[in-house]
KEGU-495260 format. One record per residue: residue in one letter; chain; x, y, z of N, C-alpha, C, O, CB in turn. Coordinates in steps of 0.2 Angstrom, whole numbers, plus 5000, padded with zeros to 4 digits. Glycine has a CB too. Example, Ala and Ser with C-alpha at 12.3 -4.5 7.8 and 13.67 -1.06 7.14 Angstrom:
  residuo  cadena    nX    nY    nZ   caX   caY   caZ    cX    cY    cZ    oX    oY    oZ   cbX   cbY   cbZ
        a       A  5066  4972  5039  5062  4978  5039  5066  4984  5039  5071  4983  5042  5057  4978  5045
        s       A  5064  4989  5035  5068  4995  5036  5064  5000  5039  5067  5006  5040  5070  4997  5029
***
This chain:
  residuo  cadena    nX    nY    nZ   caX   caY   caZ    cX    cY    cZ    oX    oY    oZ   cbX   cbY   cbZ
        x       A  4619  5040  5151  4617  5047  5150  4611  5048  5146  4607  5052  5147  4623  5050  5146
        x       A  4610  5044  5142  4603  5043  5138  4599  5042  5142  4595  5047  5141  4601  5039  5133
        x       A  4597  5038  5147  4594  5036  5153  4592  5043  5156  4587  5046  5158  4599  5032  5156
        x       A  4597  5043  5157  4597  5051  5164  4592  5057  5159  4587  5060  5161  4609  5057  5165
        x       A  4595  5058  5152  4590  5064  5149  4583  5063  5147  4579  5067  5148  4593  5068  5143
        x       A  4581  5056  5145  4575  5054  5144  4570  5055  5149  4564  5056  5148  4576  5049  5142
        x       A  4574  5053  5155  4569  5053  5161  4568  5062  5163  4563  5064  5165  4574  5048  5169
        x       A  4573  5065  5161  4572  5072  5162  4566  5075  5156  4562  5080  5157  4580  5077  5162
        x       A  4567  5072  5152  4559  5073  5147  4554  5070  5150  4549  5073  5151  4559  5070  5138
        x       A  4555  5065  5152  4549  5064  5155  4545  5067  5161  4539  5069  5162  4551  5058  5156
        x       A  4550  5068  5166  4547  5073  5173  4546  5080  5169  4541  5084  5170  4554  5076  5182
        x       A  4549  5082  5165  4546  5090  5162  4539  5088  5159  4536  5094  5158  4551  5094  5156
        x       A  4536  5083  5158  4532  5082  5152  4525  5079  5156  4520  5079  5154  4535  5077  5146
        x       A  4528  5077  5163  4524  5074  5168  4521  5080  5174  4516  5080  5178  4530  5069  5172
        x       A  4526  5087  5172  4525  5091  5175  4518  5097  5171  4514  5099  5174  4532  5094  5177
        x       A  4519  5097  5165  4515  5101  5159  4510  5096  5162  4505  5100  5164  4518  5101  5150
        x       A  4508  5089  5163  4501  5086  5164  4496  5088  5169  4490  5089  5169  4503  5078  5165
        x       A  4503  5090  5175  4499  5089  5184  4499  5098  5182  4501  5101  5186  4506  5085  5193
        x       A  4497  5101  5177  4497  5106  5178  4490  5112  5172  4489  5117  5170  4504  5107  5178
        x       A  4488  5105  5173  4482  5106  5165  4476  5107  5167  4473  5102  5169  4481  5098  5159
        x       A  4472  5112  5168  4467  5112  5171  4462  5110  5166  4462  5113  5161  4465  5118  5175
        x       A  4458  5105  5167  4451  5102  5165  4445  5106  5165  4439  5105  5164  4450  5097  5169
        x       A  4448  5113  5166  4440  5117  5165  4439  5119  5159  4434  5121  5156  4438  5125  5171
        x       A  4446  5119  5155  4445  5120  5148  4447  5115  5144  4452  5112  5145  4447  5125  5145
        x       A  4441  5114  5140  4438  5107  5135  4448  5106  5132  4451  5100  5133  4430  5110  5124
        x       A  4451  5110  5129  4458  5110  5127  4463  5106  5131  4469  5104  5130  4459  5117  5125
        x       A  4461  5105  5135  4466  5100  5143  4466  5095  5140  4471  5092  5137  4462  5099  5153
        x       A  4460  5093  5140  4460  5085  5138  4462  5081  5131  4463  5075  5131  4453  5085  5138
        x       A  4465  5088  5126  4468  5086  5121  4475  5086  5123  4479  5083  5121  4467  5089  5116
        x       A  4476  5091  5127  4485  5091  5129  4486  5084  5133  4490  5079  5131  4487  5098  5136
        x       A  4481  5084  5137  4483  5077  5141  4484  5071  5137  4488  5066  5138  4478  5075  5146
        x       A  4479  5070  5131  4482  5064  5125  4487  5064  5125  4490  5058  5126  4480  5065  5118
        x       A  4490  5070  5123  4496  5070  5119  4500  5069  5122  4505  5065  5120  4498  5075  5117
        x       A  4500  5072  5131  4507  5070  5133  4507  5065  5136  4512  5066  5140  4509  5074  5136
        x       A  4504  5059  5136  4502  5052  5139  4504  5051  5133  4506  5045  5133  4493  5051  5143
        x       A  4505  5052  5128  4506  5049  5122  4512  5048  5120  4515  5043  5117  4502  5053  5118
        x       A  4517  5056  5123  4524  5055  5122  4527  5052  5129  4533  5051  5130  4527  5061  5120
        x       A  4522  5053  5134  4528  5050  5141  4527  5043  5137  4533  5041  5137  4526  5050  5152
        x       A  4523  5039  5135  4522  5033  5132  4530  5031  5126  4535  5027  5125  4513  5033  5127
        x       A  4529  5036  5124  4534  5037  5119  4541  5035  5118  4545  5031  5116  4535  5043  5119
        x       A  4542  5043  5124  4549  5042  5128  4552  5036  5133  4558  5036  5135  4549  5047  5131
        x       A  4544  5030  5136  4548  5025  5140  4550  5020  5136  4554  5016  5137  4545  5022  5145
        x       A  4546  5019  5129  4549  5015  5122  4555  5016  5121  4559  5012  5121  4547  5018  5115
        x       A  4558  5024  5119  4563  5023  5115  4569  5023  5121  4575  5021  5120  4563  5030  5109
        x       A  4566  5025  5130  4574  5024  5134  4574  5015  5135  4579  5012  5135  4574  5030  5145
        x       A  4569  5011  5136  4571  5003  5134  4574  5001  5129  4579  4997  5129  4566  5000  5133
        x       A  4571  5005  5123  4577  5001  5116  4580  5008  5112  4581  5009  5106  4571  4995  5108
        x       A  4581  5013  5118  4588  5017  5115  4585  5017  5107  4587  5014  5102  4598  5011  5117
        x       A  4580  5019  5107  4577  5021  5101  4579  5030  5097  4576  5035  5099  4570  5020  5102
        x       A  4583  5029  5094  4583  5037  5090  4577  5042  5089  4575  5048  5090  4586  5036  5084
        x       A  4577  5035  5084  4570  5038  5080  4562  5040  5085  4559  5046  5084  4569  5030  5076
        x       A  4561  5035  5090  4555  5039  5093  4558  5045  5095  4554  5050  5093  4553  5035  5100
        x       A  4563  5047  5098  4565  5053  5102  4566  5056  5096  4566  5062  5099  4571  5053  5107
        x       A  4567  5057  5092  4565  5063  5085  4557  5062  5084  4555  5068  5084  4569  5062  5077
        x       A  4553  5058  5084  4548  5058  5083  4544  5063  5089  4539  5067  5088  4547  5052  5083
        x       A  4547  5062  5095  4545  5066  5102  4547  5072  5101  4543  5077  5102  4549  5063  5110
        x       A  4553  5073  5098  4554  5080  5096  4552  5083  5093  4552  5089  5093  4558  5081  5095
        x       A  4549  5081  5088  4545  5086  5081  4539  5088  5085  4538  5094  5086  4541  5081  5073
        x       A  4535  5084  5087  4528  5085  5094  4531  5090  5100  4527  5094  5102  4526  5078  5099
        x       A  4535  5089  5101  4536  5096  5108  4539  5101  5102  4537  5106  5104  4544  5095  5116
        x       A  4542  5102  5098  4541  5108  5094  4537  5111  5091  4535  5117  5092  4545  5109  5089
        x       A  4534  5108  5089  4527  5111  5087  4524  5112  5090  4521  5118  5089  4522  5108  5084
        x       A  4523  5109  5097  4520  5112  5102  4521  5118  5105  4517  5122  5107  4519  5109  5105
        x       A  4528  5119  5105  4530  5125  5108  4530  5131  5102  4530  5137  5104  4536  5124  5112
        x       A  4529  5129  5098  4528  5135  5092  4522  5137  5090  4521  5142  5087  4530  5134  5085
        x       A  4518  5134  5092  4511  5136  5092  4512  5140  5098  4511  5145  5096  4505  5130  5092
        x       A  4513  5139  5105  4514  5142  5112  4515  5150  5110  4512  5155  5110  4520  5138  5118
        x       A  4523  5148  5107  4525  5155  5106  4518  5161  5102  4516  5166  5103  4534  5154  5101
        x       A  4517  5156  5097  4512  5161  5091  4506  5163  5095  4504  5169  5094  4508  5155  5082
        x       A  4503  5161  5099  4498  5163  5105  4500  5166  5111  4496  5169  5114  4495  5158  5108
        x       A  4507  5167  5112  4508  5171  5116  4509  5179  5112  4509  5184  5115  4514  5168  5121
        x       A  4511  5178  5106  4512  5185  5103  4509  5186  5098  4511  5190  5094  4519  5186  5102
        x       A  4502  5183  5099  4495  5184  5098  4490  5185  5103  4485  5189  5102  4494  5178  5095
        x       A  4492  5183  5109  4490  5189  5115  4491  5194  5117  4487  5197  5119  4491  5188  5120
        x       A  4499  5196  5117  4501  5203  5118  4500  5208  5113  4499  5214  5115  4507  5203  5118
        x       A  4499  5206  5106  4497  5212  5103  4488  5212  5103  4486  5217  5100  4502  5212  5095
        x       A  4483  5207  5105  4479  5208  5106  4478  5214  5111  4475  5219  5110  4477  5202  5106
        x       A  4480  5211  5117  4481  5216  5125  4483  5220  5123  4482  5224  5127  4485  5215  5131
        x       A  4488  5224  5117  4492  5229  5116  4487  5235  5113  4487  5241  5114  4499  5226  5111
        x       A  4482  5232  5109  4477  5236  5103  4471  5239  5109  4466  5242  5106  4472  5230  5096
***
């Protein structure tokens, strides 16, 4: 079962990559990162590591909390 969801972090994270356009300089830092946790996540599904996969998890939260703070830092920009 650890197997099965790790690999589903991985195609979600494989999908955020194939979907990064490089016309802005900021792609190229996403792409670090997430080359950085599919690196991550094929560590910890080999040795069934906890610990990386909280490590992976602090990085996709952050990330997505910054997402959220720009997206409702867009709307009320478009809103004014």
């Amino acid at each position: 079962k650890a197997h099965t969801n790790i690999m589903k972090a991985q195609r979600i994270i494989e999908e955020f990559r194939s979907t990064l356009n490089f016309k802005y300089p900021v792609a190229k830092d996403f792409d670090v990162v997430y080359e950085y946790l599919l690196k991550r996540l094929v560590e910890a599904n080999m040795k069934k590591d906890i610990e990386i996969l909280e490590e992976c998890l602090v990085h996709l939260r952050g990330m997505r909390d910054t997402w959220k703070e720009v997206m409702v830092a867009t709307q009320n920009a478009v809103a004014k």
